[in-house]
C-alpha positions as CSV (number, residue, x, y, z in Angstrom):
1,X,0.0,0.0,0.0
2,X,1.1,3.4,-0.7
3,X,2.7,5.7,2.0
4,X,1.8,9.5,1.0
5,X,3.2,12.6,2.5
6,X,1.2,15.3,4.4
7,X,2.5,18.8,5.7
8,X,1.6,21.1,7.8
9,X,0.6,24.2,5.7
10,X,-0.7,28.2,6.1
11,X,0.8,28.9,9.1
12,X,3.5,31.7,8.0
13,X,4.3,34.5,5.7
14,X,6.1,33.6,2.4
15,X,5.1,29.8,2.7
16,X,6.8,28.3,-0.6
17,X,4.5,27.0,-3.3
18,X,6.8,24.4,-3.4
19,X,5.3,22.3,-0.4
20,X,2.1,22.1,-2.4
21,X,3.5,20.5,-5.4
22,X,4.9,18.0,-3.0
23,X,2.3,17.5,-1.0
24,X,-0.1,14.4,-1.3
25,X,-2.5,16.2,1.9
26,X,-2.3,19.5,3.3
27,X,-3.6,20.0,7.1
28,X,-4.3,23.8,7.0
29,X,-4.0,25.9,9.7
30,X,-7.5,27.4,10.7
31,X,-7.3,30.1,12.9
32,X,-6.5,28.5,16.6
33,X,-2.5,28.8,16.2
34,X,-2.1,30.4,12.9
35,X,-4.2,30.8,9.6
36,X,-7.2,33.3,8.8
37,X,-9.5,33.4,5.5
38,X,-7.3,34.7,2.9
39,X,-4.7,31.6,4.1
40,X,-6.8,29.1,3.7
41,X,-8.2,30.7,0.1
42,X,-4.0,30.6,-1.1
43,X,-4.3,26.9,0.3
44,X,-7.2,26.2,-1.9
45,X,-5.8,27.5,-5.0
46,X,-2.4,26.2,-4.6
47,X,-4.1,23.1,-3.9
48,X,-6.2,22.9,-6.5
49,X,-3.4,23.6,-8.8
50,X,-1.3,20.9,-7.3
51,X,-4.1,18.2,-7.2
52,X,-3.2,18.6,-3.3
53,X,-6.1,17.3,-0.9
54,X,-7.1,19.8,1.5
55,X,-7.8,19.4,5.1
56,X,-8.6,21.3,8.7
57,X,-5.7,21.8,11.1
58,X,-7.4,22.8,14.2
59,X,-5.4,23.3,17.5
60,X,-5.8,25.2,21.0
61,X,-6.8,28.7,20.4
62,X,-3.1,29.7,21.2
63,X,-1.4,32.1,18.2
64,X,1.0,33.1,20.8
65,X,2.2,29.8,21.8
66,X,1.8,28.3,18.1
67,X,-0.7,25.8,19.3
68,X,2.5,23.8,20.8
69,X,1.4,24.8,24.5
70,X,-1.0,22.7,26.6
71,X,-3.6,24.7,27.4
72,X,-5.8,23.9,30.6
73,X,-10.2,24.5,29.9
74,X,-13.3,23.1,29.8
75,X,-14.3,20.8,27.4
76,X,-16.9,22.5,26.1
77,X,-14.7,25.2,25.5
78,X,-12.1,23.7,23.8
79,X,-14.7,21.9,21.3
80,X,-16.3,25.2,20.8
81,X,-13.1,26.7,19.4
82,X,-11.9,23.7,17.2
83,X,-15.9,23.8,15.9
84,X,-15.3,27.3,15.2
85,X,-11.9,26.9,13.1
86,X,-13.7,24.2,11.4
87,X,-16.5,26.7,10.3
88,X,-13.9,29.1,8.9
89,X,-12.4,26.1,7.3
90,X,-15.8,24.8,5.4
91,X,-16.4,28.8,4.8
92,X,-13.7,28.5,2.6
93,X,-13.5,24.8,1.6
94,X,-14.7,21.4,1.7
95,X,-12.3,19.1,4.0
96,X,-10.9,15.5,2.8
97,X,-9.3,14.8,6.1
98,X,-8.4,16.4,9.4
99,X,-5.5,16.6,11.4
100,X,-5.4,18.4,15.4
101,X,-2.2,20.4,15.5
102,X,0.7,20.6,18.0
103,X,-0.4,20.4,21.9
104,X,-3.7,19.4,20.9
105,X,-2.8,16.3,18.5
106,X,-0.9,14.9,22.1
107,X,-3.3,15.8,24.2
108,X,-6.5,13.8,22.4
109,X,-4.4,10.8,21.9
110,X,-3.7,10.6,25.9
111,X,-7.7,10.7,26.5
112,X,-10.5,9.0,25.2
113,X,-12.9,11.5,26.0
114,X,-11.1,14.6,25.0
115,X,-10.6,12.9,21.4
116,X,-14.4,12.1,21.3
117,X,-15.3,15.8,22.0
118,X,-12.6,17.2,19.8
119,X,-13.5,15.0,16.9
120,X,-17.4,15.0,17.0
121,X,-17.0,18.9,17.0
122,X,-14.9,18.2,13.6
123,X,-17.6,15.9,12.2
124,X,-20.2,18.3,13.1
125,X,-19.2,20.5,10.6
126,X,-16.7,18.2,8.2
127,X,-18.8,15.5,8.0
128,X,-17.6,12.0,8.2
129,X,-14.0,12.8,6.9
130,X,-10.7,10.7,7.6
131,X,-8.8,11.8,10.7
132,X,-5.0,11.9,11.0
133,X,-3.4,10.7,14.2
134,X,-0.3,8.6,15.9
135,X,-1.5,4.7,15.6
136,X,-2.3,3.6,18.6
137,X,-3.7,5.8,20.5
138,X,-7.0,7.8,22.1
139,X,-7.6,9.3,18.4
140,X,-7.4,6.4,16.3
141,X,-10.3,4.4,19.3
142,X,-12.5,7.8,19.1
143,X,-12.3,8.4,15.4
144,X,-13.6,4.7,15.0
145,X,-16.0,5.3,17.4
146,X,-17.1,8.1,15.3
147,X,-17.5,5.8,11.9
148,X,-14.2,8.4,11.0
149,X,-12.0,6.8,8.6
150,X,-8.7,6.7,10.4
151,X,-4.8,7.1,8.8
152,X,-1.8,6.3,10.9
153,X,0.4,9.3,10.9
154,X,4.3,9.4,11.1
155,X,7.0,11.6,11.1
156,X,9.9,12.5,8.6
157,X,11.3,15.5,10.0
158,X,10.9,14.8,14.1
159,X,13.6,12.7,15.8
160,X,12.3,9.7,17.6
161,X,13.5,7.6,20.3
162,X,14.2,4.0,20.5
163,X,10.5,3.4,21.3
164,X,8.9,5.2,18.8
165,X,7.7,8.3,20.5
166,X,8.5,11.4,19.3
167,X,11.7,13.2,21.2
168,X,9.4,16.5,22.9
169,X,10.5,20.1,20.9
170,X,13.2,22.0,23.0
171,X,15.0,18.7,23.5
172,X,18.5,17.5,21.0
173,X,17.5,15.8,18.2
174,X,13.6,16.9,18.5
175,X,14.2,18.0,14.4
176,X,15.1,16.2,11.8
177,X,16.8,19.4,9.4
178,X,18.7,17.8,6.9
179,X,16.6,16.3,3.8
180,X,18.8,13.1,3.6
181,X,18.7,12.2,7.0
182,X,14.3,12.7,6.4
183,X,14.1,10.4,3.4
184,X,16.0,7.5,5.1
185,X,13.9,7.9,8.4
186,X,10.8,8.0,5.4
187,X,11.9,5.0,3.9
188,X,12.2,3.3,7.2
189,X,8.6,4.2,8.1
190,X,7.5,3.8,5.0
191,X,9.0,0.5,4.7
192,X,7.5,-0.6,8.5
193,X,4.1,-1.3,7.5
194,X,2.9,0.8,10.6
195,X,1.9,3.9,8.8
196,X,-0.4,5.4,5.9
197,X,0.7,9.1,5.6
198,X,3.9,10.5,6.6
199,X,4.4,13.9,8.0
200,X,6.9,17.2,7.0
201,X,6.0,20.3,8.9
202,X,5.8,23.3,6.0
203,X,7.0,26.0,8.5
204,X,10.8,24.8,9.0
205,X,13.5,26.4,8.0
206,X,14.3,23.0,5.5
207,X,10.8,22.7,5.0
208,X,10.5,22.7,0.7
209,X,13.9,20.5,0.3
210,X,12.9,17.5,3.2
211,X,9.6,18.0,1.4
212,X,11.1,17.4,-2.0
213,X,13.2,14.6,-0.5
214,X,10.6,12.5,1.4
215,X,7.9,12.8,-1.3
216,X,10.9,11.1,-3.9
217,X,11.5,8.6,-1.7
218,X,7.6,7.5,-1.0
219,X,7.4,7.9,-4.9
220,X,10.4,5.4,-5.2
């Protein structure tokens, strides 16, 4: 089965065109830690010019923090807001898939319940759309749950430890910066049978070359 590449997209000024073309999905940011109207409408057209499948990126409503902070609140309130980035999403475009960004894709796959809340607000509005996530986790047993297709997400560009987790941002090794070392660590995953898309986040500093490089490597 094929492994295809998703990236992070419309979350910063001067984003290069470049990550659509490689670019099987594009999770677009929508509004919580970065995005407004007029980025998701370049995501559409460069998507639509790419043959890129769109799809929500909600997260905490955090621009400050990037939507990479926890953020403690009720429930209710934190599906209100990831119903509301989904509304400006839909405004703009249909979704094929959505992905919960930064602090918030972590936090729903440690609990159940948060996942189910998070992800019926998504359905609400997206409809019954696939649901990007780590494997084995709180998202994948809520989006089922749901009747939400679910793909098993990876990593290219995020160094991992000898489990599999993720090594946490801030810490050595947390980025994977240089496009060789992010196709092998593709192929790898790729090759593992444990995944079905394979993330690059489009606001590194690398971001269009390990693009270019794992998307050549899952096309191999």
């Amino acid at each position: 089965m094929s492994v295809l590449l998703d990236i992070d997209l419309g979350e910063i000024e001067g984003e290069p065109e470049a990550l659509y073309a490689c670019a099987h999905l594009a999770n677009v940011a929508c509004g919580g830690h970065a995005g407004d109207r007029a980025s998701i409408e370049r995501a559409r057209e460069l998507a639509v010019a790419h043959g890129t499948r769109l799809g929500a990126h909600p997260s905490y409503p955090d621009r400050a923090g990037f939507g990479r902070r926890a953020m403690t609140m009720p429930v209710e309130t934190l599906a209100a807001s990831v119903r509301a980035q989904c509304e400006l999403f839909a405004s703009v475009s249909a979704a094929g898939h959505v992905k919960m960004h930064g602090a918030l894709y972590h936090a729903i796959d440690r609990d159940e319940s948060l996942a189910l809340a998070v992800l019926t607000a998504c359905r609400d509005v997206l409809g019954t759309i696939d649901v990007l996530g780590p494997p084995d986790g709180a998202t994948a047993i809520a989006a089922r749950a749901l009747g939400m297709p679910f793909l098993r997400e990876g990593f290219a560009d995020r160094g991992m430890r000898a489990d599999g987790s993720l090594i946490p941002r801030g810490e050595p090794g947390a980025l994977v910066e240089d496009a060789l070392v992010a196709a092998r660590q593709a192929e790898t995953l790729a090759r593992s049978g444990r995944f079905d898309v394979l993330c690059v986040h489009g606001d590194g500093a690398n971001a269009a070359r390990i693009a270019r490089a794992v998307r050549d490597t899952l096309d191999r």
